[in-house]
C-alpha positions as CSV (number, residue, x, y, z in Angstrom):
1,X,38.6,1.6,17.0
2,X,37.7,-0.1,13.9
3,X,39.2,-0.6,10.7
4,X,37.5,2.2,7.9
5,X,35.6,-0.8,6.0
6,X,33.9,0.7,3.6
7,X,34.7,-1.2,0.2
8,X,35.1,0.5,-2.9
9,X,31.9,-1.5,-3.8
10,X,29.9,-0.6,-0.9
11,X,31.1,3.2,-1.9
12,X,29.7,2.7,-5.1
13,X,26.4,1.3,-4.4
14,X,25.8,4.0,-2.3
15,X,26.7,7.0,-4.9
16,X,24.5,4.3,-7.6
17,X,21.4,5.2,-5.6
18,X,22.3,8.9,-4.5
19,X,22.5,9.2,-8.6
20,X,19.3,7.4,-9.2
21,X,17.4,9.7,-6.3
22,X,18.7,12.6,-8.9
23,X,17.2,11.2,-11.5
24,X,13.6,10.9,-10.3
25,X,10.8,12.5,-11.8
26,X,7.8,13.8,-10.6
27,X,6.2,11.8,-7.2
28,X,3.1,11.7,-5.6
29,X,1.4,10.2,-2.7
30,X,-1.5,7.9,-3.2
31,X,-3.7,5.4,-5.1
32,X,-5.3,5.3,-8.1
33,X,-8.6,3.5,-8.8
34,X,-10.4,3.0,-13.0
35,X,-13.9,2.2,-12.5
36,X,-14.5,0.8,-16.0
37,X,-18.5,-1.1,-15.2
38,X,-21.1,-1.2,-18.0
39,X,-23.6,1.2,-17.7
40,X,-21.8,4.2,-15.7
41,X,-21.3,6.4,-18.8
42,X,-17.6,5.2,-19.4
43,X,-14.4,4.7,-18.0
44,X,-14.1,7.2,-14.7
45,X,-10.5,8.0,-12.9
46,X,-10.0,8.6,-9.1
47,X,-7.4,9.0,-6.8
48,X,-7.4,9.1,-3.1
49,X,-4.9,10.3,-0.5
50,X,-4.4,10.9,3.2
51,X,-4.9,14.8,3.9
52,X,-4.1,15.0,7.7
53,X,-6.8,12.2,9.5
54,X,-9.1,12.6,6.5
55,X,-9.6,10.4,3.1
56,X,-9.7,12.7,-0.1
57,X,-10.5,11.3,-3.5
58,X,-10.1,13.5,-6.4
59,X,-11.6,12.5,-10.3
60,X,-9.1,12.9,-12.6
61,X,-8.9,12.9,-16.5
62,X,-7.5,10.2,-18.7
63,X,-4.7,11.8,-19.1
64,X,-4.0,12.9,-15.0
65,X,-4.6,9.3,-14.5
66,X,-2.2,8.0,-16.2
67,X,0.5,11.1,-15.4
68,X,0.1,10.4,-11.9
69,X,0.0,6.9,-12.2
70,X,3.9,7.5,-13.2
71,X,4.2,9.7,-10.3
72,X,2.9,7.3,-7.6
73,X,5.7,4.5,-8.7
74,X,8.1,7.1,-8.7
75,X,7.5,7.5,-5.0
76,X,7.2,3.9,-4.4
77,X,10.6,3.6,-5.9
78,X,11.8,6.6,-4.2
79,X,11.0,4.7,-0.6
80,X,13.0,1.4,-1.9
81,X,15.9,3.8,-2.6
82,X,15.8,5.1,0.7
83,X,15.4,1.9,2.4
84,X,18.1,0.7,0.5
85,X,20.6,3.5,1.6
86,X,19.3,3.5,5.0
87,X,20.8,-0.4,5.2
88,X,24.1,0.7,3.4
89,X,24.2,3.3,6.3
90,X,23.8,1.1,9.2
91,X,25.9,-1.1,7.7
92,X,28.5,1.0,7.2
93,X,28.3,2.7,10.7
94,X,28.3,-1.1,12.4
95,X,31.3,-2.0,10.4
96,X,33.6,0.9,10.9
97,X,33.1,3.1,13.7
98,X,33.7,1.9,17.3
99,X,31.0,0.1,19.5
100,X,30.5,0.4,23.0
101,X,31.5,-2.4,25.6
102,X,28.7,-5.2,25.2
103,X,28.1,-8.3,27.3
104,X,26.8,-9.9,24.0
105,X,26.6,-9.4,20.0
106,X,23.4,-7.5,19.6
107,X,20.7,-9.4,16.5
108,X,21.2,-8.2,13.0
109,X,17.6,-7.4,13.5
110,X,18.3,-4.8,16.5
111,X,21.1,-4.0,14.5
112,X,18.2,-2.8,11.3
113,X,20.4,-5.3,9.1
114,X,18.0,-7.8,8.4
């Protein structure tokens, strides 16, 4: 069996982005398009989703524009969070719990390290 390698700084970049998970606001799914040409009575605010196999695009005010605008990075950053702690996990799991007999060293990219 393996030694239990998990550093203390491995630790606590893991608990760093279980806190900042915590701290997210409001997220969304989507895109956001401003259609700003001359000529089309003034700036105009969409966004569009996935609902099931279907594209659905919604006008939105000024001010749901930009709300959601927030939201939609707070998702985005939500995914790199969870990428991020799905690496530590693997990681972790390679490093310190016990592998199977192997007739060679598997690729960090088998191993999702890369």
């Amino acid at each position: 069996m393996k030694e239990n390698s998990e550093g203390p700084e491995e630790l606590a970049a893991y608990r760093r982005l279980q806190q900042r998970l915590g701290q997210t606001g409001w997220i969304a799914l989507g895109s956001l398009i401003e259609r700003t040409k001359a000529g089309q009575g003034g700036p105009r605010y969409q966004w569009s989703r996935r609902v099931g196999r279907k594209t659905v695009t919604v006008a939105l005010s000024a001010e749901q524009y930009r709300w959601l605008g927030k939201a939609i990075s707070n998702q985005r950053a939500v995914w790199k969070t969870l990428e991020e702690m799905q690496r530590l996990t693997l990681a972790h799991m390679w490093e310190s719990l016990p592998d199977p007999p192997r007739r060679k060293r598997l690729a960090k990219k088998t191993l999702g390290l890369n």
